[in-house]
N, C-alpha and C positions, 0 to 999 in steps of 0.2 A: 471576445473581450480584449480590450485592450491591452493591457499589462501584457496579455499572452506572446504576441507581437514582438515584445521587448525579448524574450527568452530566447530569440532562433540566434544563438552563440554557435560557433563552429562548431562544439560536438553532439552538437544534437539535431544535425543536415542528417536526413532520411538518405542524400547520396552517400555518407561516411559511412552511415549503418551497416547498408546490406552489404558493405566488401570486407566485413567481420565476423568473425565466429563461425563454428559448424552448428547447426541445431541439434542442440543436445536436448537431452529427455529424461525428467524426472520419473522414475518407476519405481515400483512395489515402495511408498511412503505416505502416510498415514499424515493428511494436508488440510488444513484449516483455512479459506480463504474467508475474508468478506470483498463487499462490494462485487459479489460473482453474479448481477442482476446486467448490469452494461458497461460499456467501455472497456477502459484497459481490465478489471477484472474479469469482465466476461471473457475476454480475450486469453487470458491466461486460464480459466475454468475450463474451455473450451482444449486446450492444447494439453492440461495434463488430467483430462478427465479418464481416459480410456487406459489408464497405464496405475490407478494410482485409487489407494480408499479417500474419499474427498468430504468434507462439513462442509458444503458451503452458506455462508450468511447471504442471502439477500434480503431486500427491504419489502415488506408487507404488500406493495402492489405490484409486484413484479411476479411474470412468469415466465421469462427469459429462459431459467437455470432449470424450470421443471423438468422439459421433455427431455432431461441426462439423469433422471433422478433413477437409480436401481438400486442392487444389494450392495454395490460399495460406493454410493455414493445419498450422502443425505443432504436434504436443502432443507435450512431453516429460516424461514420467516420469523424476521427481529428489528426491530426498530431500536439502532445502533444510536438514538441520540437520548433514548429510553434509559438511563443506568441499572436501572430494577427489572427493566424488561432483559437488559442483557444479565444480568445477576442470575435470572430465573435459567439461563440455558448452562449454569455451570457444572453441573450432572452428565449434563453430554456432554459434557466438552472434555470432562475426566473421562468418563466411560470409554469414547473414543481415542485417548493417548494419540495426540499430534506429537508428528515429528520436525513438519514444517508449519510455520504460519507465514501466510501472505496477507498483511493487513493494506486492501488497497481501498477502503472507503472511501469518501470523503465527497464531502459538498463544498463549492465557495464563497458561497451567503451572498448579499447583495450591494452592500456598503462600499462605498470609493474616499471614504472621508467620516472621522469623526464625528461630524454635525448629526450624520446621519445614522449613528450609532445606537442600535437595541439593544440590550442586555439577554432578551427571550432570542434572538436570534444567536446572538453569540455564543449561546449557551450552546444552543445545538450545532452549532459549528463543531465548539472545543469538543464535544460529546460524542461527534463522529472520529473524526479525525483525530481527533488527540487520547481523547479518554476510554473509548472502547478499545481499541489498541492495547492500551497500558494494560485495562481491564483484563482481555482476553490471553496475553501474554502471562499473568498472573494467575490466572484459573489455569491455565496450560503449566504451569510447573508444577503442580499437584500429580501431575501425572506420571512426572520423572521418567518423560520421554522424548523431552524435546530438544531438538536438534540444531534449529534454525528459526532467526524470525527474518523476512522480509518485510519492511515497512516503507511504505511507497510514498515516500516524501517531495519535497519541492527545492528549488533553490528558493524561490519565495519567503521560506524559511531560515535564511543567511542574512545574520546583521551585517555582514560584509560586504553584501550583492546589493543590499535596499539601498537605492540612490536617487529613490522615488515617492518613498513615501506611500500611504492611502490602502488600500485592499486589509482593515484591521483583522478582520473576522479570520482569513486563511491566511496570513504572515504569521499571527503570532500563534495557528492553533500546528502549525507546521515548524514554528521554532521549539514550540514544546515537544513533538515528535522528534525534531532532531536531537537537542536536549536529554530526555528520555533513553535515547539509542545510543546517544553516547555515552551515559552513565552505565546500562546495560551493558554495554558492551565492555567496558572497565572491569565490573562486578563479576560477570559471567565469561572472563577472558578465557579460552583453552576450554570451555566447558560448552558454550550453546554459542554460535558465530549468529548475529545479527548483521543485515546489511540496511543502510539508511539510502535508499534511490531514490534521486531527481531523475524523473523517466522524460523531461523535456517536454516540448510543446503537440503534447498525443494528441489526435483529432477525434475528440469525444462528445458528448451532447454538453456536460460540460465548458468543453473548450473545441468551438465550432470550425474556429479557423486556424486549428492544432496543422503541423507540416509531414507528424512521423505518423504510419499507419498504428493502428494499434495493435497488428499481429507480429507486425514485425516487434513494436517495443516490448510484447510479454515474450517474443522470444530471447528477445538479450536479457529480460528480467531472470528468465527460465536458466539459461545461459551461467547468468551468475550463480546460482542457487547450486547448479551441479558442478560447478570448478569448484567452490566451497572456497574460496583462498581466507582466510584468516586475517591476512592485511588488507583487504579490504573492510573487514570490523573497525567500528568505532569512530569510521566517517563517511561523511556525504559525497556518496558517487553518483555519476552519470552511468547513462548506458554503454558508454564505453571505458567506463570503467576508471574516469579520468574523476581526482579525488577535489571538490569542489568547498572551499572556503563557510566556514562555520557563521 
């Protein structure tokens, strides 16, 4: 996709990446992911599955996450654009007491322009991306266990960046993500640290002509999650940690 193209800014060179960080490793924490069916989710499923009790959400026709399924780790099949379908999994999602959530869903709909605007599409746009998110975060504080939310944002999502126009469906369902994370993050200051990540231009099915592998990007996501820094709550970072314009 085009737009994608527009994204390769200097911190988000796959050569900048790899001469960063040690790979660190989340262990013994009780982790909530979606989107753990492909791309950067699967990628991050994959990296902290062996160390960690895991939920992960995937979507209904996927069996990517299966062959990792055992006693600590459950896959459920849910149709994240469902509101009532995700409603019905709020039992396990108390039962299980997340410590972390990884919310890396999301689709980009098909729209370049308001002419071509659906209201049935947008819906499940905002319903992945934006609203099971919110949802999921919200059924997880029932639990009064949770530690951390990771939500896997965009700059796409920055009235500051858009100098372009068009993509309505994932701009504005990614400004309400950010939006969201920044009010959370206000609220729940010193108590649960959220992080808001623009992971750059990953090479996903998604986004075909993405630059950064995606194992390398769930491990700078993974990275962040265990330094835990506090200052970065409350705004939209890159994978390097560089604090990018709202």
């Amino acid at each position: 996709m085009g737009i994608f193209k527009t994204l390769k800014r200097k911190y988000i060179k796959s050569k900048e990446l790899l001469s960063k960080d040690q790979n660190l490793r989340l262990i013994k924490k009780n982790i909530l992911i979606t989107g753990a069916n492909s791309g950067l989710g699967l990628s991050i499923f994959k990296k902290i599955v062996n160390n960690n009790n895991i939920l992960a959400f995937v979507n209904e026709n996927s069996d990517q996450a299966e062959k990792f399924k055992s006693d600590s780790v459950t896959i459920l099949k849910c149709d994240l654009s469902d509101i009532n379908n995700l409603a019905s999994q709020e039992q396990k999602i108390k039962d299980f007491k997340p410590n972390i959530i990884i919310n890396c869903a999301a689709i980009f709909g098909d729209t370049d322009n308001f002419n071509e605007f659906n209201f049935e599409k947008y819906h499940k746009v905002l319903n992945i991306n934006s609203i099971a998110p919110i949802v999921i975060s919200k059924m997880s504080l029932k639990s009064n266990t949770l530690e951390q939310i990771i939500n896997i944002s965009s700059e796409m999502g920055s009235s500051n960046l858009n100098k372009t126009g068009n993509y309505f469906y994932y701009r504005s369902s990614k400004k309400l993500i950010n939006s969201f994370s920044q009010n959370f993050s206000i609220e729940f200051k010193n108590k649960i640290n959220l992080y808001c990540i623009h992971p750059g231009s990953v090479k996903t099915k998604m986004n075909t002509g993405g630059i950064i592998n995606p194992d390398l990007a769930a491990q700078k996501i993974i990275n962040i999650s265990v330094e835990n820094d506090e200052n970065l709550c409350g705004v939209l970072i890159d994978l390097n940690k560089n604090i990018l314009p709202w």
